[in-house]
C-alpha positions in Angstrom: 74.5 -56.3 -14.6 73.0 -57.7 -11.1 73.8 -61.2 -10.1 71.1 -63.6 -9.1 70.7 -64.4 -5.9 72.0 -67.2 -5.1 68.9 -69.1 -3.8 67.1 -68.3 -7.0 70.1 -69.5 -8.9 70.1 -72.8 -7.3 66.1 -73.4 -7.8 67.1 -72.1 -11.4 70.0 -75.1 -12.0 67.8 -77.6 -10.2 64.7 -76.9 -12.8 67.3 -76.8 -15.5 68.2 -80.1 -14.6 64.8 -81.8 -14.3 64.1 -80.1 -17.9 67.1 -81.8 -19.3 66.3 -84.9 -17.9 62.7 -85.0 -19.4 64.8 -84.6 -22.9 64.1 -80.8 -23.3 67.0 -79.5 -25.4 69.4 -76.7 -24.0 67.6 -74.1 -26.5 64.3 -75.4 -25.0 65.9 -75.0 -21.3 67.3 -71.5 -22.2 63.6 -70.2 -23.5 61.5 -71.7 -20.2 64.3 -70.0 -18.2 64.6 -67.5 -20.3 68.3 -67.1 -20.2 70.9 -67.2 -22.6 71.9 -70.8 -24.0 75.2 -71.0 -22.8 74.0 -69.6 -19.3 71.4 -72.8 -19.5 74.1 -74.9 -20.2 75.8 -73.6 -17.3 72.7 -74.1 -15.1 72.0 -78.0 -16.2 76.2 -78.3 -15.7 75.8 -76.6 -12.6 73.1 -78.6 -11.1 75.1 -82.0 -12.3 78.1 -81.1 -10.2 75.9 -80.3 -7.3 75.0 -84.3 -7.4 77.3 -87.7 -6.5 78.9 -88.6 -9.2 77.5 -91.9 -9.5 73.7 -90.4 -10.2 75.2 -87.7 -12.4 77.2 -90.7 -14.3 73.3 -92.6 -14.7 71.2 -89.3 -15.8 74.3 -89.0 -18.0 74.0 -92.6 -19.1 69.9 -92.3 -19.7 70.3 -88.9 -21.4 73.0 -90.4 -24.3 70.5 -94.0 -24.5 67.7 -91.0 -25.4 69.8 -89.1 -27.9 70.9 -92.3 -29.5 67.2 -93.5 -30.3 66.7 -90.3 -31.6 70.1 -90.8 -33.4 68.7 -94.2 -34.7 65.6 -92.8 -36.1 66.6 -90.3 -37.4 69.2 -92.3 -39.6 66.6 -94.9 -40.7 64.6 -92.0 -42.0 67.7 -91.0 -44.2 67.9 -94.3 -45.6 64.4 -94.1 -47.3 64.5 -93.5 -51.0 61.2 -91.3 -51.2 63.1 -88.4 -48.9 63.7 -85.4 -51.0 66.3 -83.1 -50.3 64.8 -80.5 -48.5 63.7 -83.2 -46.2 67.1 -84.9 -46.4 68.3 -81.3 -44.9 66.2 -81.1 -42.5 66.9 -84.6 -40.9 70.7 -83.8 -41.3 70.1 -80.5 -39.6 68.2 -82.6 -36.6 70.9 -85.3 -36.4 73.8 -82.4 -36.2 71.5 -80.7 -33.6 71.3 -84.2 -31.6 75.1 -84.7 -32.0 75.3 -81.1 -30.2 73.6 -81.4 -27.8 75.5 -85.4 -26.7 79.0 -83.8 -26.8 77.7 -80.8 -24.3 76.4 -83.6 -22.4 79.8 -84.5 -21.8 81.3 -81.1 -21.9 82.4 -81.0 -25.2 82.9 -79.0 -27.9 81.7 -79.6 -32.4 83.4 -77.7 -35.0 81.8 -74.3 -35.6 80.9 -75.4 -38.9 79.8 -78.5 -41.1 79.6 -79.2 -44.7 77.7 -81.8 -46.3 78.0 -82.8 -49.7 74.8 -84.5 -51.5 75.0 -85.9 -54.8 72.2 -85.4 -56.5 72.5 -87.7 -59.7 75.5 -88.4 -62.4 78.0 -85.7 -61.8 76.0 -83.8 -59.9 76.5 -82.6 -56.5 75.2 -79.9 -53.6 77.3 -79.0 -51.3 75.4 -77.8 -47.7 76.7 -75.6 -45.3 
């Protein structure tokens, strides 16, 4: 496997980093680069580092206030009554996606796997994986 030069790499982490900041997602990032996920990951991390701390603390700071709204929304959405449950999924499925992507903000790391359980009337239950 060839290594990247490391010009190109740079120009990579820097456009990584200006994607992330306009809220792309690191799946997003990883398709416009068209690079693995983790490697996107790497490149928005890379980029961070390459910044004083104190701007890379207050893109941190705006990027958590953005996934938080999103966070806020998309819990008020799960409070309505009318959702059914393959909407309820799908909203869960956003919020886990939203949590994901906050923790790598930070350099951390979500269980592998998540179970939800829904009850679904008297005695009745799903359980979603």
């Amino acid at each position: 496997m060839s290594r990247m030069p490391a010009g190109q790499r740079h120009l990579q982490e820097l456009e990584a980093l200006e994607l992330s900041n306009a809220g792309h997602s690191i799946d997003t990032i990883a398709e416009r680069l068209d690079v693995s996920r983790r490697t996107a990951a790497r490149r928005v991390q890379a980029a961070l580092e390459r910044i004083p701390a104190q701007e890379a603390d207050t893109l941190r700071r705006q990027s958590e206030a953005r996934f938080n709204g999103w966070m806020r929304r998309a819990n008020v959405l799960l409070e309505s009554p009318e959702l059914s449950l393959q909407d309820t999924v799908k909203v869960l499925g956003l919020l886990l996606s939203l949590e994901r992507e906050r923790v790598q903000l930070y350099g951390l790391r979500l269980p592998s796997a998540v179970v939800v359980q829904h009850e679904m009337g008297p005695g009745t239950q799903e359980v979603l994986r």
